[in-house]
N, C-alpha and C positions, 0 to 999 in steps of 0.2 A: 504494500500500500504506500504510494507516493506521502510523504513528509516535504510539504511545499518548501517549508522555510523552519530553519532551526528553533526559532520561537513558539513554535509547536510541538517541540519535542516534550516528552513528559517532565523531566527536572527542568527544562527550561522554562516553560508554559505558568508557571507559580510565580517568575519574573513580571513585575508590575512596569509595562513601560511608557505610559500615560505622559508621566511630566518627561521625560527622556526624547519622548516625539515631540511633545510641545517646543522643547527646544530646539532640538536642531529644526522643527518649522523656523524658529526667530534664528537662526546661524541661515539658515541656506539666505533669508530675507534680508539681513541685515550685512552679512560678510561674508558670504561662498562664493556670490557675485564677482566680487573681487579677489579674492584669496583661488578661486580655480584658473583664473589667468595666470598662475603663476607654478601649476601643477608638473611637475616632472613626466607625468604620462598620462596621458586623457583617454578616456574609456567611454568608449559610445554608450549611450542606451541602451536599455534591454529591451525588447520591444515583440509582441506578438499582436494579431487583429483585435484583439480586443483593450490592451493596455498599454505603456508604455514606462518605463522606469528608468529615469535620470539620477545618474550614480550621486553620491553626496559622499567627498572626503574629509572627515578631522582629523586636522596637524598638529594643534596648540595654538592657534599663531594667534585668535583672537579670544578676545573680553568673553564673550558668548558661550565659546565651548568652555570654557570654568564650569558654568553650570550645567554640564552634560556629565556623567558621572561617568566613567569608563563601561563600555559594551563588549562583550568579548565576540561575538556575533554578527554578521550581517543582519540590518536589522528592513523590515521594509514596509515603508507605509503607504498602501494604496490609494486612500483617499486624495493625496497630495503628488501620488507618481516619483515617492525617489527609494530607494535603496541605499542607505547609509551603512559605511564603514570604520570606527575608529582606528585611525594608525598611529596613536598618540603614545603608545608601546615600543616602537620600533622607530620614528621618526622625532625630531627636535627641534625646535626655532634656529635658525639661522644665528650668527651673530649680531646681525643688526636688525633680527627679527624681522624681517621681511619676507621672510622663506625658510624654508626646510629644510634637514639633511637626515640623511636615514642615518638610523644609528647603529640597525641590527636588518644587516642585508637578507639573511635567514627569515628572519621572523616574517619583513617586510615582504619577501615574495613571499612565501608562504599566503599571509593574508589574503594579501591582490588577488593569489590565483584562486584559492577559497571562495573571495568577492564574486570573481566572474564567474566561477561556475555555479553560483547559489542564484545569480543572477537571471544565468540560462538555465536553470534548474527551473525557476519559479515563472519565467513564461514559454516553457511547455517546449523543452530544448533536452530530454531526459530521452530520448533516443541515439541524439547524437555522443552523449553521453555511455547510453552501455553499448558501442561499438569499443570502447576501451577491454581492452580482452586480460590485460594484467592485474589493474585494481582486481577485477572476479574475482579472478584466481588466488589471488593474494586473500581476498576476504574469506574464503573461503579457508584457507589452507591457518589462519590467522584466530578464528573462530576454533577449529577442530586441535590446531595442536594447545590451544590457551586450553580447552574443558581435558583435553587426553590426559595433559601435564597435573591440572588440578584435581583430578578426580581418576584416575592410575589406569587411564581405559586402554585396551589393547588395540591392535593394529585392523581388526576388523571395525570394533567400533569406531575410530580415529577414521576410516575409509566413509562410515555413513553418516560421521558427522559433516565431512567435507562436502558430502555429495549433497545434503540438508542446506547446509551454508550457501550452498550452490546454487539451490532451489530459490531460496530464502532472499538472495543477494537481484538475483531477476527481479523478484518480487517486490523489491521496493523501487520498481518504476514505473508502475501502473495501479491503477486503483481497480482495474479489471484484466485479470490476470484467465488469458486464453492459451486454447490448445496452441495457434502459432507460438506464442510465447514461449511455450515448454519447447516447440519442435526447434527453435531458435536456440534453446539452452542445451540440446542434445544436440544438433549440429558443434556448436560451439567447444561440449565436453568434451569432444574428440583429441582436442588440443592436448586434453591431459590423459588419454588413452583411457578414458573411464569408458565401461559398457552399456551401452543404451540400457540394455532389461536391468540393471542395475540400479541408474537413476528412476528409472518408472516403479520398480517396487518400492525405491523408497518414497517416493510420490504419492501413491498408494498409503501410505501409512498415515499421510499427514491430513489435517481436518482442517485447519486453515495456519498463514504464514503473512498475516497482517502487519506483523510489530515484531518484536523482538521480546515479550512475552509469549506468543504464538511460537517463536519460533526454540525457547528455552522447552515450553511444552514439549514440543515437537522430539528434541532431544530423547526423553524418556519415550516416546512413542515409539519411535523407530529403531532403535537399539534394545529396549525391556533390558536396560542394566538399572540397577535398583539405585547405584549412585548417584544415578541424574533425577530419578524420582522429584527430589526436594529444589530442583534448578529453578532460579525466579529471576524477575530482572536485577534484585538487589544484590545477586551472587552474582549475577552477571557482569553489574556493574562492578561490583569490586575488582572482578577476575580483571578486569582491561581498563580500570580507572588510571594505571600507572602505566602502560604501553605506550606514552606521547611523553615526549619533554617537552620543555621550552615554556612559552606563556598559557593559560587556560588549557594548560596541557593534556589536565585530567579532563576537561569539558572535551575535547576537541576529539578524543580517544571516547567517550561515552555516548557522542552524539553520531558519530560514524559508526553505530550498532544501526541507525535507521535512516543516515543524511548522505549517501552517493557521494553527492558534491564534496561535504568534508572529508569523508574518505579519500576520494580519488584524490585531492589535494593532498593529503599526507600522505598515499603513495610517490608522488609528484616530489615534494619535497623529502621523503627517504631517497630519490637518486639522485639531487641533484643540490643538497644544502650537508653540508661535511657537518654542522652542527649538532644534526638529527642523529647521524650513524648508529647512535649510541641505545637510542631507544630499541622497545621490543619488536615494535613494527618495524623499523627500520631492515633490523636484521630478518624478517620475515619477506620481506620484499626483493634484499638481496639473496634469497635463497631463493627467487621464484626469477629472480631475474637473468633466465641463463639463455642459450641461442640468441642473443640480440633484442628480448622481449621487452628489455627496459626501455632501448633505446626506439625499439618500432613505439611503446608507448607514447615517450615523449614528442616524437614526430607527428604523431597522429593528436595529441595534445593539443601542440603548437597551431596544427591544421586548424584545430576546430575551435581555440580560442582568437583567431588571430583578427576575426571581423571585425571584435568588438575593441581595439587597441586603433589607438588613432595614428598614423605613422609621423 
């Protein structure tokens, strides 16, 4: 089931962000106007036939953002048409404050590419999206070796939790999840030499795969080991709350249980920021990253984000 925008995620969704939008309405009105004339890299709209979203950057650099509290988040308000990003983490005033300088190049793409893909995430850009054949894989392979390690499963069940993860990972980019869909995800599995009647029995087992409590359920369904019986989101949560370094590290790691976008962005930056190496995804990624798949990923990345970057 599609998860439009991070602020819908379950722990995020408790977030009150009323006065937070009220503000940056008074930031884009009073000083974006001028402060985006002076943007290091300009990011078109996001735009589909029915809406349109005009990115909104915070730097520092003005009186206004004071009263915007830090957002860890792409945040996006429709009524108004923008999509805001805080990079007041990663970026700093200038010295005669007239401008910006990153201060954490890691952090800084990270975010941007996170921006863009939440962006074409949320006007209906989630196809071009799982053409990415490595995040899957990785989610997959990321999910089953985290429950094998915590809970001592063997090599057959580690095989049906990936193929579960695998189902699972489809599944969050549609709210109507059809037979093409499946026959899309068995084409696909070939990549990793799994057996079609394989995936379909485990398919077979499963009753739905909306969330990432559906899909903990799932876990006991499909294997009947009695260890995963008691598996919830809050064991879940734990299990992968520390798998990200860096800023809202733990957020960013819990919400790529059901946000593509964030996901694919921390794959994205495991191969291409030295800072990350060190996390657990990271080393999951380099371990899926072999034949050239890292690098056909990021090509195919580049392809598909590149519209939206102004040259």
């Amino acid at each position: 089931m599609l998860l439009k925008e991070p602020y819908q995620f379950k722990t995020l969704k408790l977030i009150n962000n009323t006065e937070t939008i009220y503000n940056i309405n008074q930031y884009i009105t009073i000083d974006y106007i001028y402060i985006r004339e002076k943007e290091k890299i300009k990011i078109k709209p996001f735009s589909n036939q029915h809406l349109t979203l005009n990115p909104v950057f915070l730097y520092g650099l003005s009186d206004v953002e004071r009263s915007i509290p830090a957002f860890n988040h792409p945040l996006i308000n429709i009524e108004n048409n923008w999509i805001a990003v805080d990079l007041r983490h990663c970026v700093k005033p200038s010295t005669d404050k007239e401008s910006y300088e990153i201060r954490n190049e890691s952090e800084y793409q990270l975010t941007l590419q996170r921006f863009i893909l939440t962006g074409m995430w949320f006007v209906g850009r989630e196809s071009a999206l799982y053409t990415l054949k490595l995040p899957h894989f990785s989610f997959a392979t990321w999910l089953s070796d985290n429950l094998s390690k915590k809970f001592g499963l063997d090599l057959s069940n580690q095989l049906q939790l990936k193929i579960l993860a695998l189902i699972y990972y489809s599944h969050l980019f549609t709210d109507y999840y059809t037979d093409d869909d499946f026959t899309k995800l068995l084409i696909r599995s070939k990549d990793e030499i799994i057996v079609p009647k394989l995936i379909e029995e485990i398919k077979d087992k499963i009753s739905s795969l909306e969330n990432i409590e559906d899909f903990c359920k799932a876990c006991y369904d499909v294997t009947k080991n009695i260890r995963l019986k008691n598996l919830d989101f809050n064991v879940m949560v734990n299990l992968v709350a520390n798998n990200w370094i860096g800023y809202a590290g733990k957020e960013l790691a819990v919400l790529s249980l059901e946000h593509p976008p964030t996901w694919i962005s921390l794959v994205y930056s495991s191969l291409t920021q030295r800072s990350f190496k060190k996390s657990y995804i990271a080393t999951i990624v380099d371990k899926m990253d072999k034949r050239g798949k890292g690098e056909e990923f990021l090509k195919a990345l580049i392809s598909i984000t590149r519209e939206y970057k102004e040259e």
